[in-house]
C-alpha positions as semicolon CSV with decimal commas, in nm:
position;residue;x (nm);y (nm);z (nm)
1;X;12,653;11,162;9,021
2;X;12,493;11,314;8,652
3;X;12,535;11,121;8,396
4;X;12,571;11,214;8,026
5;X;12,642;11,028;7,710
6;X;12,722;10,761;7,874
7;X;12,971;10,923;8,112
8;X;12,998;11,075;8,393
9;X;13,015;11,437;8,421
10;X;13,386;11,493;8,513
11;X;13,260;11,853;8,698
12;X;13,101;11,659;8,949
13;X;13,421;11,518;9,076
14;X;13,734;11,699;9,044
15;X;14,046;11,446;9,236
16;X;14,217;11,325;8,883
17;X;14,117;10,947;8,805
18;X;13,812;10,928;9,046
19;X;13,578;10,969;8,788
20;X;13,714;10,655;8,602
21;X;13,727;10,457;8,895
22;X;13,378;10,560;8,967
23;X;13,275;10,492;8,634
24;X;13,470;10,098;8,603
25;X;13,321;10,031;8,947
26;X;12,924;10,080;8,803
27;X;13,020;9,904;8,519
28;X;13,148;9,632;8,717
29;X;12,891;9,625;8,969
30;X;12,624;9,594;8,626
31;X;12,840;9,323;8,524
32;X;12,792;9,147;8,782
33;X;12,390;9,204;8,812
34;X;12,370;9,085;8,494
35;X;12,544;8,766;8,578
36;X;12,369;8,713;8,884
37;X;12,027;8,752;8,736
38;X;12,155;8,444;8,480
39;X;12,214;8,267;8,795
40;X;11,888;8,349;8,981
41;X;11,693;8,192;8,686
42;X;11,346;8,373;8,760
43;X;11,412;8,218;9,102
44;X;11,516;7,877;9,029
45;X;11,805;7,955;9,175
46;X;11,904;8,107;9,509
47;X;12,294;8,338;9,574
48;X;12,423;8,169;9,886
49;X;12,705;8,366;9,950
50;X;13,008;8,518;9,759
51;X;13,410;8,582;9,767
52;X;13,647;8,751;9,555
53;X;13,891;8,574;9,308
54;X;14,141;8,695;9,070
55;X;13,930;8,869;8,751
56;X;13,618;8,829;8,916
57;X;13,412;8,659;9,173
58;X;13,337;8,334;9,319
59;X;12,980;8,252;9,421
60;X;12,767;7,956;9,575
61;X;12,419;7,901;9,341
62;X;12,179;7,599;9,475
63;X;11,836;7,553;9,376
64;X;11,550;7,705;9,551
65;X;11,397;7,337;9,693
66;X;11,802;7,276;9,802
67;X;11,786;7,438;10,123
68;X;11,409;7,228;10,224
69;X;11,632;6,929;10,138
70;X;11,906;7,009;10,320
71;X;11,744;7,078;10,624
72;X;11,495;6,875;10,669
73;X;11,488;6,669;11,016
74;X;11,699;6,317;10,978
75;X;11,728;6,097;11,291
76;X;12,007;5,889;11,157
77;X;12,169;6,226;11,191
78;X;12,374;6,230;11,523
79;X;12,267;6,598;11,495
80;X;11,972;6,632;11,332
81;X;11,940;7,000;11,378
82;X;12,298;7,101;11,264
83;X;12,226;7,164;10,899
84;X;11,965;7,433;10,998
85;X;12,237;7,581;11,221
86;X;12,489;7,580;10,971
87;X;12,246;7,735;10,706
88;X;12,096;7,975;10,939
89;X;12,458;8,099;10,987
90;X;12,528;8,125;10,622
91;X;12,240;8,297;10,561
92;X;12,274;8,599;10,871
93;X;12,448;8,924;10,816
94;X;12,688;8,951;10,514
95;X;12,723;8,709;10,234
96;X;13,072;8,825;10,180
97;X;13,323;8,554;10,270
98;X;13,710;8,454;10,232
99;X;13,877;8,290;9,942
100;X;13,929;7,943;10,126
101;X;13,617;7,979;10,325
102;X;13,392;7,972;10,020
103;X;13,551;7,648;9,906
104;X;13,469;7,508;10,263
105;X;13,119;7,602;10,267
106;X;13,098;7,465;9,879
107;X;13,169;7,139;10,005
108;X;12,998;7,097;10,347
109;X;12,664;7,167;10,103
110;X;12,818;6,925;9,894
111;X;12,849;7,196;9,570
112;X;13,095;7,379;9,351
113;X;13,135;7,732;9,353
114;X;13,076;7,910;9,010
115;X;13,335;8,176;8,852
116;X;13,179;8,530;8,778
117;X;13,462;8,698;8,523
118;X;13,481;9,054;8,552
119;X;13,629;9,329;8,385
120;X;13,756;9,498;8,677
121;X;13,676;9,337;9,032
122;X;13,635;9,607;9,253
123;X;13,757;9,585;9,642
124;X;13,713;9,935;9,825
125;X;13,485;9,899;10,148
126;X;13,190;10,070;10,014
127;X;13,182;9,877;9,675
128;X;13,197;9,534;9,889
129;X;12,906;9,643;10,088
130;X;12,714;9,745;9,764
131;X;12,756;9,363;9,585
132;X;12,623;9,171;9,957
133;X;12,324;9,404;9,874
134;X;12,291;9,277;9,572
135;X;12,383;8,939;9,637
136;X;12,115;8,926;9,906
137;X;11,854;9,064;9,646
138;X;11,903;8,755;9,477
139;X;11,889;8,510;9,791
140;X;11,703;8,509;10,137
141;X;11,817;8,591;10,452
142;X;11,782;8,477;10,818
143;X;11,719;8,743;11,123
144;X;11,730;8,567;11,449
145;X;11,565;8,875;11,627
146;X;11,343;9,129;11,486
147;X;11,027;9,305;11,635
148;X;10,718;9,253;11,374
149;X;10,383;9,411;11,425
150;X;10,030;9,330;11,273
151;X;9,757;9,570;11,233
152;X;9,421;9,383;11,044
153;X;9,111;9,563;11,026
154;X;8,801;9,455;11,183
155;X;8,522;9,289;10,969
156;X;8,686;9,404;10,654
157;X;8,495;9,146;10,427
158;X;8,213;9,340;10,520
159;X;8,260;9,675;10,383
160;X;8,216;9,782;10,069
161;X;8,488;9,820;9,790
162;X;8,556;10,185;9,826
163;X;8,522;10,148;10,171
164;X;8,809;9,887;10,202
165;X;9,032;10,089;10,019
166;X;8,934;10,378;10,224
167;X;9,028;10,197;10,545
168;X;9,348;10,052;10,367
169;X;9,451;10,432;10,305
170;X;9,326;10,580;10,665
171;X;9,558;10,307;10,826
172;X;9,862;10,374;10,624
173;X;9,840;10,763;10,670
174;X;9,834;10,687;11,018
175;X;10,171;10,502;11,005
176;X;10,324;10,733;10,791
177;X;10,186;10,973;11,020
178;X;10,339;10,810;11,312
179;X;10,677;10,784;11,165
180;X;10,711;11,170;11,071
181;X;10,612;11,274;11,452
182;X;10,846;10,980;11,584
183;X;11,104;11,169;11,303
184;X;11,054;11,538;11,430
185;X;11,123;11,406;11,772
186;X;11,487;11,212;11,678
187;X;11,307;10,906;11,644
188;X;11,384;10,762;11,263
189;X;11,183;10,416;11,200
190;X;11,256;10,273;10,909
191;X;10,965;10,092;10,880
192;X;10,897;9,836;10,589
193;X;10,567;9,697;10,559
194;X;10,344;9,382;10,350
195;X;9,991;9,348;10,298
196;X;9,742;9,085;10,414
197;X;9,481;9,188;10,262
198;X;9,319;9,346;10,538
199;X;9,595;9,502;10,688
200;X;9,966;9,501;10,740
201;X;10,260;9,311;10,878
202;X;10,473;9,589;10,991
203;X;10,869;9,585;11,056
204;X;11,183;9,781;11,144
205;X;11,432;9,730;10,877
206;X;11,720;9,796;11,121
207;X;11,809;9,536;11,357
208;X;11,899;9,555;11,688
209;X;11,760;9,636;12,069
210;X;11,669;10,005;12,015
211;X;11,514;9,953;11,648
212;X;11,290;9,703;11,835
213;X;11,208;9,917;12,129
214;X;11,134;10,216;11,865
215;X;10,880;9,980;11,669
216;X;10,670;9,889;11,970
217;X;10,687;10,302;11,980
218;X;10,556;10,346;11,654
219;X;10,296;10,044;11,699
220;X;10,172;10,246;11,982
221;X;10,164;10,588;11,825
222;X;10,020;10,410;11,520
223;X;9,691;10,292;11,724
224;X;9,678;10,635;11,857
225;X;9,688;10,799;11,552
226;X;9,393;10,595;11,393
227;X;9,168;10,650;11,776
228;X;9,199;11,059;11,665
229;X;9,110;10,967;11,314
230;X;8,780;10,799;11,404
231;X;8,709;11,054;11,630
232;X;8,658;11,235;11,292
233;X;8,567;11,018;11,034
234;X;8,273;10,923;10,919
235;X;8,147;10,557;10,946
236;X;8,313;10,324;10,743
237;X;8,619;10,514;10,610
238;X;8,844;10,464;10,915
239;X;8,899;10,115;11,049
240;X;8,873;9,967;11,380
241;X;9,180;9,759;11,430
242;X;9,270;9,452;11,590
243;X;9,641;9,436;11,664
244;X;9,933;9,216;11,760
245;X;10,300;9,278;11,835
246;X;10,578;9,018;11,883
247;X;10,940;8,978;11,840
248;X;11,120;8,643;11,701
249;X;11,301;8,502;11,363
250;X;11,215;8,526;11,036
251;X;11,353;8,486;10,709
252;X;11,319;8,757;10,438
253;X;11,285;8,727;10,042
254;X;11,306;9,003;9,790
255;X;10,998;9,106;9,650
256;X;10,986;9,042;9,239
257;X;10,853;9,340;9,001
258;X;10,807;9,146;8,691
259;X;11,068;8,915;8,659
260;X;11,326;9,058;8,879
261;X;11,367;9,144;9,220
262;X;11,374;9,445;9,393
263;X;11,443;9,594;9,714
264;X;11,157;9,559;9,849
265;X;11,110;9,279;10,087
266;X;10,867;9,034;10,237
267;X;10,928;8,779;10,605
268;X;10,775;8,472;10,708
269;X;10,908;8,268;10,972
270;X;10,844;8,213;11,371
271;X;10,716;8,565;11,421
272;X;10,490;8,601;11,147
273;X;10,350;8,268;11,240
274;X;10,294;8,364;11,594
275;X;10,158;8,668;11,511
276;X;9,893;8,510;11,284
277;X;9,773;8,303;11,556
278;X;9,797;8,560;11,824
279;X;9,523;8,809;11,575
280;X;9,298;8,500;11,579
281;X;9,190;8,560;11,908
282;X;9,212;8,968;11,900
283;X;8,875;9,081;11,948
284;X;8,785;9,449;11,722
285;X;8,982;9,696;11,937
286;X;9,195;9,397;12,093
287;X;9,572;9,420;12,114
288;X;9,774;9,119;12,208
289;X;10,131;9,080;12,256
290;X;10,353;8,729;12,212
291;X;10,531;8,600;12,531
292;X;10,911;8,707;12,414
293;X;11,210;8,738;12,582
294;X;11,466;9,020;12,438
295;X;11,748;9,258;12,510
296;X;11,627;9,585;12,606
297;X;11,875;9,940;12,496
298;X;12,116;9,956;12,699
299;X;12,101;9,652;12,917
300;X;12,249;9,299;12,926
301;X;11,955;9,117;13,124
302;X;11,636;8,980;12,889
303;X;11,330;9,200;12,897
304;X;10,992;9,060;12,918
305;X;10,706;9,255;12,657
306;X;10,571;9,449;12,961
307;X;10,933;9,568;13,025
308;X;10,909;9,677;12,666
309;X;10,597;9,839;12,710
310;X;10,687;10,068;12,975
311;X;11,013;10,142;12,786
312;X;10,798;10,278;12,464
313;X;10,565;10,453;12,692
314;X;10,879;10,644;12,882
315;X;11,002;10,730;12,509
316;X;10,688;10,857;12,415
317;X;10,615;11,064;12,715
318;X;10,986;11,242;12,693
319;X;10,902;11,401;12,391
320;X;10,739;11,689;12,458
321;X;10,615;11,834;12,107
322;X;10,477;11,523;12,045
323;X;10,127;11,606;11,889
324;X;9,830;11,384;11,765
325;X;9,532;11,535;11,587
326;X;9,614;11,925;11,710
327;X;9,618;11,791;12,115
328;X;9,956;11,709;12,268
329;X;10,016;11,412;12,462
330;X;10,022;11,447;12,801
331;X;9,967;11,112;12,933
332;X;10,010;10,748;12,911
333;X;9,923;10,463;13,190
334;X;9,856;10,093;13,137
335;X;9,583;9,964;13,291
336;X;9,626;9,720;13,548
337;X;9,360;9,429;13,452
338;X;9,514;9,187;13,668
339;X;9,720;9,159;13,996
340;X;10,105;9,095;13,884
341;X;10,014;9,191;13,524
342;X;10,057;9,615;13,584
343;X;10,066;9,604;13,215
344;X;9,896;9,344;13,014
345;X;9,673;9,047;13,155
346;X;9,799;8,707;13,027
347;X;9,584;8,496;12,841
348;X;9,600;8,134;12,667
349;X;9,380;7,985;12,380
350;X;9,376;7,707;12,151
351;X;9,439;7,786;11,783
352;X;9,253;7,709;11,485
353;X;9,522;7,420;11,472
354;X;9,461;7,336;11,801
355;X;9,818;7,471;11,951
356;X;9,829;7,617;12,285
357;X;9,888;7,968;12,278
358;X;9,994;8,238;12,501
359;X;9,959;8,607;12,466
360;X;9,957;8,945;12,672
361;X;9,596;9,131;12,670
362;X;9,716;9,518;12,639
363;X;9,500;9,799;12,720
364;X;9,658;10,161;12,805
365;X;9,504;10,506;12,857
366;X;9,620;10,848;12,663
367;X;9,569;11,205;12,770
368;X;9,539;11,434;12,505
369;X;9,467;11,787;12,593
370;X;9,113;11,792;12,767
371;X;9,085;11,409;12,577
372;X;9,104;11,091;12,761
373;X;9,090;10,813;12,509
374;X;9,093;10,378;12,619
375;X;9,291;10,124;12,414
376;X;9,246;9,756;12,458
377;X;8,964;9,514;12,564
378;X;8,872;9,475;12,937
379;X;8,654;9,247;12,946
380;X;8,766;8,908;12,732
C-alpha cells in the first residue's frame, strides 16, 4: 500500500476507516518490533511464545543458554526426556497461545511473563499471523520432519579463487534453474538454502509430505542440471558434486544482518548432522541417501527413501515440457546395483567419530534427446 508523508494514500483503499485501521495496525505491529528487539538483546535473549492481554501483549523471554539448561539429561528425573518434549512442543508451529495458557507455560519453565503495552493491540486473523512471524524472528523453532539436501563440491580446496567462486555460481544457477522448470511445470519449491563453504545445505521452506517429495524432485533435477552444464563448460568452472539427501528434525534460527535478524534462516539439528556424516563417505559424483522413514502424498503407511525415489522420478517423467540444456527428458531408470535394492544399494561405514552409519548408494540413468547421461558411483 503507497505510502506518503507518513500516511497512507487514502486512494489506495476506498471502504471508509480501513485506511486508519491499516495504518494503527503497522504502527502497532512497529511497536511491538521495537519492543521485541529490547527483549532479544543482540541475542541474549530468546521470544518463547506470546498471548494477548488487555493494552498489549504478554510474552515469555529466557536467556539463550536457558533452554541447554533446561533440557539437559537428569536421571533423578523420573522422566528425563520430558523437558525436551515439552520444549520441543513449545517451540513447533505457532507461538501464539491463550491468556491462561501463557501463565501455565511461565511457570512449568519456572518464569514470569513480561507485559508489552501497546497503543492499539490488534486481533484480526491476518495481523495475528503477522506478530508469530515476528515473534519467531526473534526465537528458534523446532520442525520434527523436513527433507534437507546437501550438495558440496568435489576437491574445492583445490581450485583456484576465481575458480571456487565460479563453481559456487555454476551450482546455484543450476538450482535456480531447477526451480523455474519445476515452476513452469506447477511445481513451486520454495527452496531456502546456507552455505558450507563448498556448497549448500538445501531445504523446502514448506512443511509437509508433498514439499518433501518435491525437494527430492528438485535435488534430482538439480544434479541433472549441473551433468548438462559440464557437458559444456570448460575445466574448472563447473563443479563435480558429491551429494546427500535425508529427511529428519532440525531446529531453525534467524539469520542476523548486523545486529538484527532477518528472515532469512539457518537449521542444525538431526538431519544436518546426518547429512554431514553421510557426505563423508560420498565419493566425487557419489550420491547417498539417509535410511528415513516418512509419509509419502497421499498415503497413511511410512515410505522408505527408495519409495521416495521412484515417487520424484514418476513426477518428473509426467511433465512433459520438461527441458534441460535444449533436450527434453525422456527417460529416467535407477539402476539396480544390488538384488532387493532396485533403487539404491545399501551401504554402512564408520564415521570420522567412529559411529556406525547407514546410507543408500543412488545411481539413476537420464535420457535426454539422443543423450544418455549416468549418475551415481557403481563401483564403491
Amino acid at each position: 500500500m503507497p505510502v506518503q508523508g507518513g500516511k497512507f494514500e487514502k486512494e489506495s483503499c476506498p471502504i471508509n476507516g480501513c485506511v486508519e485501521r491499516v495504518w494503527v495496525e503497522r504502527v502497532a505491529l512497529e511497536q511491538l518490533e521495537a519492543t521485541l528487539q529490547k527483549q532479544w538483546r543482540l541475542g541474549q535473549s530468546l521470544v518463547l511464545c506470546w498471548a494477548f492481554d488487555p493494552n498489549g501483549l504478554l510474552t515469555v523471554v529466557v536467556p539463550h543458554y536457558f533452554l541447554g539448561n533446561y533440557t539437559a539429561p537428569d536421571e533423578r528425573l523420573p522422566q528425563p526426556l520430558a523437558n525436551e518434549t515439552f520444549v520441543r512442543g513449545l517451540l513447533s508451529g505457532s507461538r501464539h497461545k491463550g491468556h491462561s495458557e501463557i501463565f501455565t507455560i511461565a511457570a512449568r519453565l519456572g518464569v514470569a511473563p513480561s507485559f508489552i503495552k501497546l497503543d492499539r493491540a490488534p486481533a484480526d486473523d491476518a495481523t495475528i499471523l503477522a506478530i508469530d512471524e515476528l515473534v519467531k524472528r526473534y526465537s528458534i523453532a523446532f520442525v520434527e520432519e523436513r527433507a534437507v539436501a546437501l550438495f558440496d563440491i568435489a576437491d574445492f580446496s583445490l581450485f583456484r579463487p576465481f575458480e571456487q567462486a565460479s563453481q559456487l555460481n555454476s551450482l546455484s544457477y543450476s538450482m535456480n534453474s531447477a526451480y523455474s522448470k519445476l515452476k513452469r511445470e506447477g511445481v513451486e519449491v520454495n527452496f531456502a538454502r546456507t552455505t558450507t563453504g563448498d556448497g549448500y545445505y538445501v531445504w523446502n521452506r514448506d512443511l509437509g509430505a508433498f514439499p518433501n517429495l518435491d525437494l527430492l524432485t528438485f535435488f534430482l533435477l538439480v544434479l541433472i542440471d549441473n551433468a548438462v552444464a559440464r557437458q559444456k563448460s570448460q575445466v574448472g568452472t563447473v563443479p563435480i558434486l558429491r551429494s546427500a539427501f535425508h529427511l529428519g528434525s532440525h531446529y531453525e534460527l534467524s539469520q542476523a544482518e548486523g545486529i538484527n535478524p532477518t528472515v532469512f534462516s539457518y537449521i542444525v539439528g538431526d538431519v544436518t548432522i546426518r547429512l554431514a556424516r553421510l557426505i563423508e563417505q560420498v565419493p566425487p559424483g557419489g550420491i547417498h541417501m539417509g535410511q528415513f522413514s516418512a509419509c509419502l502424498p497421499e498415503s497413511e503407511a511410512p515410505g522408505t527413501p527408495a519409495e521416495f525415489l521412484h515417487c520424484a522420478r514418476s513426477e518428473l517423467m509426467s511433465m512433459s515440457g520438461l527441458q534441460i540444456g535444449e533436450r527434453q527428458l525422456t527417460g529416467m531408470e535407477f539402476l539396480d546395483w544390488s538384488a532387493g535394492q532396485p533403487a539404491a544399494r545399501e551401504i554402512e561405514f564408520n564415521d570420522k567419530h567412529g559411529l556406525r552409519q547407514q546410507a543408500l548408494s543412488v545411481g539413476f540413468n537420464v535420457v535426454l534427446g539422443d543423450t544418455s547421461l549416468e549418475f551415481g558411483v557403481r563401483n564403491r
